[in-house]
C-alpha positions in Angstrom: -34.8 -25.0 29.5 -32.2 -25.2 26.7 -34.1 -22.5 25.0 -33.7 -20.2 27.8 -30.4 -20.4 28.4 -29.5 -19.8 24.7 -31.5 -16.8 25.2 -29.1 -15.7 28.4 -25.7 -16.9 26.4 -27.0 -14.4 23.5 -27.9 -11.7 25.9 -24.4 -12.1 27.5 -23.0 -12.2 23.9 -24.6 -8.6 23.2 -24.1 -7.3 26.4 -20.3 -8.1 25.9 -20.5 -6.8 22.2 -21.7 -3.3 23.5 -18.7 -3.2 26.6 -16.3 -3.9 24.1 -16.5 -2.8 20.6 -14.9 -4.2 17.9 -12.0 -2.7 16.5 -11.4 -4.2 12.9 -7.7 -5.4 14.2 -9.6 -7.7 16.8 -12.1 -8.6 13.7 -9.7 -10.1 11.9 -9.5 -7.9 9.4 -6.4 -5.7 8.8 -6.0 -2.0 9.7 -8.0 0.4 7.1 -8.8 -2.3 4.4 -12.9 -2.6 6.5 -13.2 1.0 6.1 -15.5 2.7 4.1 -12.9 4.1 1.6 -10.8 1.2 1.0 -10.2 -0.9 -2.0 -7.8 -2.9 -3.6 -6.8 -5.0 -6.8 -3.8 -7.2 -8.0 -3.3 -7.8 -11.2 -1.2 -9.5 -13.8 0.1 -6.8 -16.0 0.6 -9.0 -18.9 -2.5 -11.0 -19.4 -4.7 -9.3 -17.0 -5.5 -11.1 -14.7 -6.9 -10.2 -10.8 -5.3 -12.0 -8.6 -7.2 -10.0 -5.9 -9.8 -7.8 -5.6 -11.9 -6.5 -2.9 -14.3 -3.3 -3.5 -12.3 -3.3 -6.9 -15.4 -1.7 -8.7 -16.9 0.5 -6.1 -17.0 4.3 -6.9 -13.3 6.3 -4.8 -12.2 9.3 -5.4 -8.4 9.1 -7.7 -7.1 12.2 -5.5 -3.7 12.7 -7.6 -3.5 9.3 -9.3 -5.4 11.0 -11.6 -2.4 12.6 -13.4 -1.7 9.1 -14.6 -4.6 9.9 -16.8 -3.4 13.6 -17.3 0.4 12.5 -18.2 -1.3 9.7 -20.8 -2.7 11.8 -22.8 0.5 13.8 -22.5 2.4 10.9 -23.9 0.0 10.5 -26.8 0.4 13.9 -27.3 4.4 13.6 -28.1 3.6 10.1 -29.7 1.3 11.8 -32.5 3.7 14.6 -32.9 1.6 17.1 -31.2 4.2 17.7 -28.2 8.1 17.9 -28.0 9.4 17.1 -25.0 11.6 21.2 -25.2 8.4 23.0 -26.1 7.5 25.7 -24.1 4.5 26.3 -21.9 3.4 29.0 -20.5 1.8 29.0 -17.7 -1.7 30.0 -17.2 -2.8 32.6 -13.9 -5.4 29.5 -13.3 -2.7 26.9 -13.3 -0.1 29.4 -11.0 -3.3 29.3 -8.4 -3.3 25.4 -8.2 -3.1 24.5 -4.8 -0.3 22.6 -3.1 1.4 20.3 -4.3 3.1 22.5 -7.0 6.1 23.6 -8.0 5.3 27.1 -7.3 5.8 29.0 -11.3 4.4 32.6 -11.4 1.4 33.9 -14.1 3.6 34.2 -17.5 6.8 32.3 -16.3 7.6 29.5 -19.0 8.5 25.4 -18.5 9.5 22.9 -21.1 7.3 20.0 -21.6 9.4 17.5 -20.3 9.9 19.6 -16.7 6.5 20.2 -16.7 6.3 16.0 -17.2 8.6 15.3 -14.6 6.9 17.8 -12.4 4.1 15.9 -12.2 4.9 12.1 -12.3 7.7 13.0 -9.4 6.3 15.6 -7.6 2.5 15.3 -8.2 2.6 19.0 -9.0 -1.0 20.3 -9.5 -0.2 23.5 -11.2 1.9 21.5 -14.0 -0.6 19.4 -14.3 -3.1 22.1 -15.7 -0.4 23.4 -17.4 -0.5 20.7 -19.6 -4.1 20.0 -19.8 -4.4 23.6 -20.9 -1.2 23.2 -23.9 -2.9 19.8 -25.1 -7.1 20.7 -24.7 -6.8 25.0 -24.8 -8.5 24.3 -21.7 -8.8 22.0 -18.6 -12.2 21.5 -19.2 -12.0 20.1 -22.6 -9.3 18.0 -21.6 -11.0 16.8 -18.7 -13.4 16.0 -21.5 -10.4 13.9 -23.6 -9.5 12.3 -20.0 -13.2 10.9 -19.5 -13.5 9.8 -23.5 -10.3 8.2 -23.0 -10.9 6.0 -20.0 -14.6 4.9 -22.0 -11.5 3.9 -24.8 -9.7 2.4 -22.8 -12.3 0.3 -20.7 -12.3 2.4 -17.7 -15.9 2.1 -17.4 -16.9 3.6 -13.9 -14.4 6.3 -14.2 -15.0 10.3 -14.6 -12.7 12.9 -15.1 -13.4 16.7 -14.1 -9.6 18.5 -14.3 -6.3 17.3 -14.6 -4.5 17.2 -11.1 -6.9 15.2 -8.7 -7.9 18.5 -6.8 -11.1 16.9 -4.7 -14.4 17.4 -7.0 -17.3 15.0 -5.6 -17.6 14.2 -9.6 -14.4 13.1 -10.1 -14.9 9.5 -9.9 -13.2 5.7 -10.5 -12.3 2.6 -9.1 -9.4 0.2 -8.2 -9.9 -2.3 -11.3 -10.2 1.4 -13.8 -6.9 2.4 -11.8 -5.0 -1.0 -12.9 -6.5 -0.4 -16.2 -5.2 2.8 -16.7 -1.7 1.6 -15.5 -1.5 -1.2 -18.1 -2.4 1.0 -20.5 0.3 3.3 -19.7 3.2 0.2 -19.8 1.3 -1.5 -23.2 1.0 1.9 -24.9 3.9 4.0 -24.1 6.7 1.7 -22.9 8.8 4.6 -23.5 7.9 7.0 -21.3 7.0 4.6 -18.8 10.2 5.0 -16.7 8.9 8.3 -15.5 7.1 7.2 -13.0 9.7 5.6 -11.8 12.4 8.5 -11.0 12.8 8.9 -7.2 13.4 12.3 -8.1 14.5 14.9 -10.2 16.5 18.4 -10.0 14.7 21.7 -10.6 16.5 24.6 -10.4 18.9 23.3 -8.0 16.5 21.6 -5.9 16.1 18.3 -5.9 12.5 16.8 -5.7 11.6 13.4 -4.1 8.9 11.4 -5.5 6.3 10.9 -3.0 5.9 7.1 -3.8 8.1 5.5 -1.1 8.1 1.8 -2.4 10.8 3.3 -5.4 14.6 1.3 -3.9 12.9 -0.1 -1.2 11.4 -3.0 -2.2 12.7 -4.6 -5.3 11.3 -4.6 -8.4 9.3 -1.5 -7.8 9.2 0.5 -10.5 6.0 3.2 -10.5 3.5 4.3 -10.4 1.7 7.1 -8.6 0.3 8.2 -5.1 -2.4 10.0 -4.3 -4.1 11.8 -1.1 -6.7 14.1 -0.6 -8.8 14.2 2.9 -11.8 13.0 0.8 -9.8 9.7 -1.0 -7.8 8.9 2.0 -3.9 7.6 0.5 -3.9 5.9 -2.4 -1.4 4.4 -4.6 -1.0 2.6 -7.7 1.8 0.5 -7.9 4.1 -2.0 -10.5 7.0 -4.4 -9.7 8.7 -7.0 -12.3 10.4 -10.0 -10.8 11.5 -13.1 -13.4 10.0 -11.5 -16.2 6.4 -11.2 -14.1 4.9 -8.3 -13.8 1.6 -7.2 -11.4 0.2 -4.0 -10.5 -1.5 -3.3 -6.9 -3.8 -0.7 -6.8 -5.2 0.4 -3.2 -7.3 3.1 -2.6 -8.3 5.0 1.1 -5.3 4.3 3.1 -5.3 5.7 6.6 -1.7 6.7 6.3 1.5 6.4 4.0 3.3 3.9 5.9 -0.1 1.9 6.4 -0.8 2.2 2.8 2.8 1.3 1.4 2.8 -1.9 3.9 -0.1 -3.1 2.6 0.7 -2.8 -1.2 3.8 -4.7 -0.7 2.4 -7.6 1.1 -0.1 -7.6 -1.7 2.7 -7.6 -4.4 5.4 -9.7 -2.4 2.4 -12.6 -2.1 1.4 -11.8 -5.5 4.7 -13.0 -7.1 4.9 -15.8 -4.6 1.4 -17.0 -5.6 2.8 -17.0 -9.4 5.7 -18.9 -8.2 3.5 -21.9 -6.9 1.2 -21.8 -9.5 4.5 -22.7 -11.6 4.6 -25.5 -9.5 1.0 -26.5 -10.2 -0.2 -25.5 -6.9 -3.7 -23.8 -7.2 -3.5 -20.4 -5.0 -4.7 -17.6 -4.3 -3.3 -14.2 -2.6 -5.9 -14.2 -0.2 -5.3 -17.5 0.8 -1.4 -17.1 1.4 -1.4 -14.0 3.9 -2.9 -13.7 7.1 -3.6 -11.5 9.9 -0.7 -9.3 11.0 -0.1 -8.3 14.6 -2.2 -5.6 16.0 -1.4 -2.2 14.3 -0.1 0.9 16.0 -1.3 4.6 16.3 -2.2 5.7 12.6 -0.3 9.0 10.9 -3.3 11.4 10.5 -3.7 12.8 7.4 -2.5 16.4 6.7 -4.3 19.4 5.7 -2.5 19.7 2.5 -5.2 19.6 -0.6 -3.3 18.1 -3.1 -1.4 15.3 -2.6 -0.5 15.9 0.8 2.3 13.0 1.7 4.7 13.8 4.0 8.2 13.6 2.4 9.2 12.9 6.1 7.5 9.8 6.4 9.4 6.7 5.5 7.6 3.1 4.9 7.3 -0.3 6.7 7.5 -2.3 4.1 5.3 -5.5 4.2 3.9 -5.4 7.9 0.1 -5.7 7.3 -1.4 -8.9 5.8 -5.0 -10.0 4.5 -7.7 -12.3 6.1 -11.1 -11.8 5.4 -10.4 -10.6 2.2 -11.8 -11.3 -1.6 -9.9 -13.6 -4.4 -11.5 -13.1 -7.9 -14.7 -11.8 -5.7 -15.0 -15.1 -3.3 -15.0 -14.7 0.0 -12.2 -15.8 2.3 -13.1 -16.9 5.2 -11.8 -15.1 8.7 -9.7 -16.7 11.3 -9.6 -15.5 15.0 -6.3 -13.6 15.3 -3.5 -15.1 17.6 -3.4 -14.3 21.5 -0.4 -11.9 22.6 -0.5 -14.0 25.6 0.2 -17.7 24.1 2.6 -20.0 24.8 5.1 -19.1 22.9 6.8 -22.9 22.3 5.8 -23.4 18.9 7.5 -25.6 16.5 10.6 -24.0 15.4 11.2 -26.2 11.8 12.2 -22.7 10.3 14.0 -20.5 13.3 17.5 -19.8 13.8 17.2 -20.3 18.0 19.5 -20.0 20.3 19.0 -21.9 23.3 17.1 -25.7 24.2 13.9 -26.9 25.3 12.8 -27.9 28.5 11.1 -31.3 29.3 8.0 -29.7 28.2 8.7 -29.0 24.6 9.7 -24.7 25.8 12.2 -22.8 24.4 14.7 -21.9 27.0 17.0 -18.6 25.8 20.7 -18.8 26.6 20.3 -14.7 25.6 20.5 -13.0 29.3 18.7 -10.5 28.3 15.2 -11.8 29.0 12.9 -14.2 27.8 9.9 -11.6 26.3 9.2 -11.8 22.6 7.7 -9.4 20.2 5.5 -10.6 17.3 5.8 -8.2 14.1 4.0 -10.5 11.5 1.9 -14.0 11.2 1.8 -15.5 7.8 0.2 -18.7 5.9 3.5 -19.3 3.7 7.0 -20.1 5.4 8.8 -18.0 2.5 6.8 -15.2 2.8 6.9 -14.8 6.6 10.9 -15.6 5.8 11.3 -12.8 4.1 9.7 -10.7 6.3 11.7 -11.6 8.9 15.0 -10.4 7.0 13.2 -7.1 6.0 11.9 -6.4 9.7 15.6 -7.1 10.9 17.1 -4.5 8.7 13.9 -2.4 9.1 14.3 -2.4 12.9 17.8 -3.6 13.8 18.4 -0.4 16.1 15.6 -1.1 18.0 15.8 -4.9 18.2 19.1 -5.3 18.3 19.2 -6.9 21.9 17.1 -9.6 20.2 17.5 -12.4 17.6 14.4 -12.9 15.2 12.7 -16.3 14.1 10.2 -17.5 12.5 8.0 -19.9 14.7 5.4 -22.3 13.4 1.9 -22.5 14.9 -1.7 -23.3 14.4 -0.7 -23.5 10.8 0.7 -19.8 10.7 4.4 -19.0 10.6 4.6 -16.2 13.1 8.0 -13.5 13.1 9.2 -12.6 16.1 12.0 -11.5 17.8 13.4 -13.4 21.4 15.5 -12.5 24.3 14.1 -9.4 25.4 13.3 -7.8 29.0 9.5 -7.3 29.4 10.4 -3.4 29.9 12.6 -3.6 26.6 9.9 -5.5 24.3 6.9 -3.2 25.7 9.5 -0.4 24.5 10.3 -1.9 21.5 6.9 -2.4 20.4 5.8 1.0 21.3 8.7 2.7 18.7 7.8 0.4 15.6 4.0 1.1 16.4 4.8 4.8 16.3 7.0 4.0 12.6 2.8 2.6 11.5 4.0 -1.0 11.6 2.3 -4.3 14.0 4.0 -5.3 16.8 3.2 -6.9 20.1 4.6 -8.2 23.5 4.3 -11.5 24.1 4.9 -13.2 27.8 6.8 -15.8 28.3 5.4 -19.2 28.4 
């Protein structure tokens, strides 16, 4: 008898399973990072240590990160006397057909190497890139060459290096932990030119050109290093930030859009430096340990058709929205939780909130706002601080379309959960729906 009804419960289970696939929100894992493409590391830019990794040494395609490599050779270049930054190149019919992103200079026109520089770290410009590659190897095939014998130099073991600019090739090849590799190298071996990557933009002819990295004065600390998109790579980005004389770089590959992308490398950085700050402490942590599952996130930003690296310069970030569960510390499995119901009862202990209001005889939260008791839920973390600071981002972030609400932080199940009270059921479902259009998490929750 008990082994027939197992076999009805599992047939129920599959049955179920089949009705209702499972998206990897409702998995527990967040957004893209169960996707085929992604990957990720964290990593201590002084001694070298991951902090995090998951897929960090699976084979992705750099898409334009690759003119990290391109741009360190370039610096070697001017460190060995080779280059000055006011020489001249000309450039190249081959480099003037590059596609987009470029910066658009004829057959026979002329660029100093230090434009040409700023071209691509800023811009990603793919013609400049060859440019370069052909002034330094004669040709972009022997300094695709020098690229690849300089990553075996350097330790970049699974990486391969076909042109200069990141234009998709299926043999253009390397991986998260190569990526953070590569940007160490770039701080440990040319700390003077290292502040390139971190213009947010530069003037050319009149114009002035953003850099396509969105983290640069939005979230402090930030300081490079390079994006990268192609169709093929999904959005990718290497990133650094310093805070207290700490340094880490992120690196995370396959993206499903900008603002997805940048979310997730600051949660990874912003837990990062809180994980150093407890191991100061002699606490014994992890990143994947200290963030958690996110609320559900909204429509994704398609990718554009552009070949190169085809960020939208109208797209602006949501910093820190998406967290990790299910993830990989040093290669160890965390273990998944189930993720929070948008329907719970919302009187959870409220240690660190600023509320306004009392409870009732049953422990509830009663609003004095008049403007309705609904909540929305933008963010669940495992560390108070962390989901503190969140709270004060997502309130600047959002304070136009929250600002009939007051935001908290509410403790429950062991998760500190930021959300925002006093809000008509019509108003939260609206508010919810704007910031899930603007690629961050957000969901209604009834009232208790």
């Amino acid at each position: 008898m008990q082994m027939f009804a197992r076999r009805v419960f599992y047939a129920l289970i599959s049955t179920l399973l089949v009705l209702s696939p499972v998206t990897p929100a409702m998995a527990g894992i967040p957004f893209f990072t169960s996707q085929p493409k992604y990957a990720a590391i964290v990593v201590d830019a002084k001694t070298g240590e991951v902090l995090y990794a998951q897929q960090a040494d699976s084979p992705r395609y750099p898409a334009s990160i690759t003119k990290v490599m391109t741009l360190y050779l370039t610096f070697e270049a001017l460190a060995n006397g080779k280059l000055s930054p006011n020489e001249m190149i000309t450039v190249s019919p081959r480099a003037a057909a590059e596609a987009p992103t470029k910066l658009g200079l004829r057959p026979g026109q002329t660029i100093a190497v230090a434009d040409a520089m700023n071209a691509v770290a800023v811009k990603s410009a793919n013609d400049m890139a060859v440019a370069l590659a052909e002034k330094i190897g004669g040709n972009e095939n022997r300094f695709a060459a020098m690229m690849t014998l300089k990553a075996q130099e350097l330790g970049m073991n699974n990486s391969h290096f076909v042109n200069a600019n990141g234009l998709p090739d299926s043999r253009q090849l390397t991986t998260a932990r190569d990526i953070a590799i590569l940007s160490r190298a770039v701080m440990r071996d040319y700390p003077q030119y290292y502040a390139l990557f971190g213009r947010k933009e530069f003037v050319w002819h009149g114009r002035v050109i953003n850099n396509h990295n969105g983290l640069l004065g939005k979230m402090p600390g930030v300081d490079g290093i390079k994006t990268g998109f192609t169709n093929a790579s999904g959005y990718n980005l290497a990133a650094s930030a310093v805070r207290d004389n700490r340094r880490l770089i992120a690196v995370v590959m396959g993206g499903n859009s900008v603002a997805a992308r940048d979310s997730h490398v600051a949660d990874l950085l912003e837990t990062g430096f809180m994980v150093l700050r407890k191991r100061e402490h002699g606490e014994v942590t992890t990143i994947a340990q200290n963030l958690t599952e996110p609320a559900p996130v909204g429509p994704l930003i398609r990718p554009s058709t552009e070949q190169g690296d085809g960020e939208q310069d109208s797209l602006k970030i949501v910093v820190a929205e998406n967290g990790l569960r299910g993830s990989q510390a040093s290669g160890k499995t965390v273990a998944s939780q189930p993720i929070p119901n948008p329907v719970e009862d919302s009187a959870s202990t409220q240690d660190d909130t600023h509320e306004r209001g009392h409870r009732d005889r049953h422990g509830r939260l009663e609003l004095a706002s008049t403007h309705g008791a609904w909540q929305v839920q933008l963010g669940s973390y495992k560390d108070r601080r962390l989901a503190q600071v969140q709270l004060g981002r997502l309130n600047h972030k959002f304070a136009m379309v929250l600002k009939a609400a007051h935001g908290r932080v509410d403790r429950s199940d062991g998760n500190y959960r930021v959300r925002f009270a006093g809000l008509s059921a019509d108003r939260a479902r609206e508010a919810c729906e704007t910031i899930k259009a603007r690629g961050a998490g957000c969901m209604a929750l009834r009232p208790g």
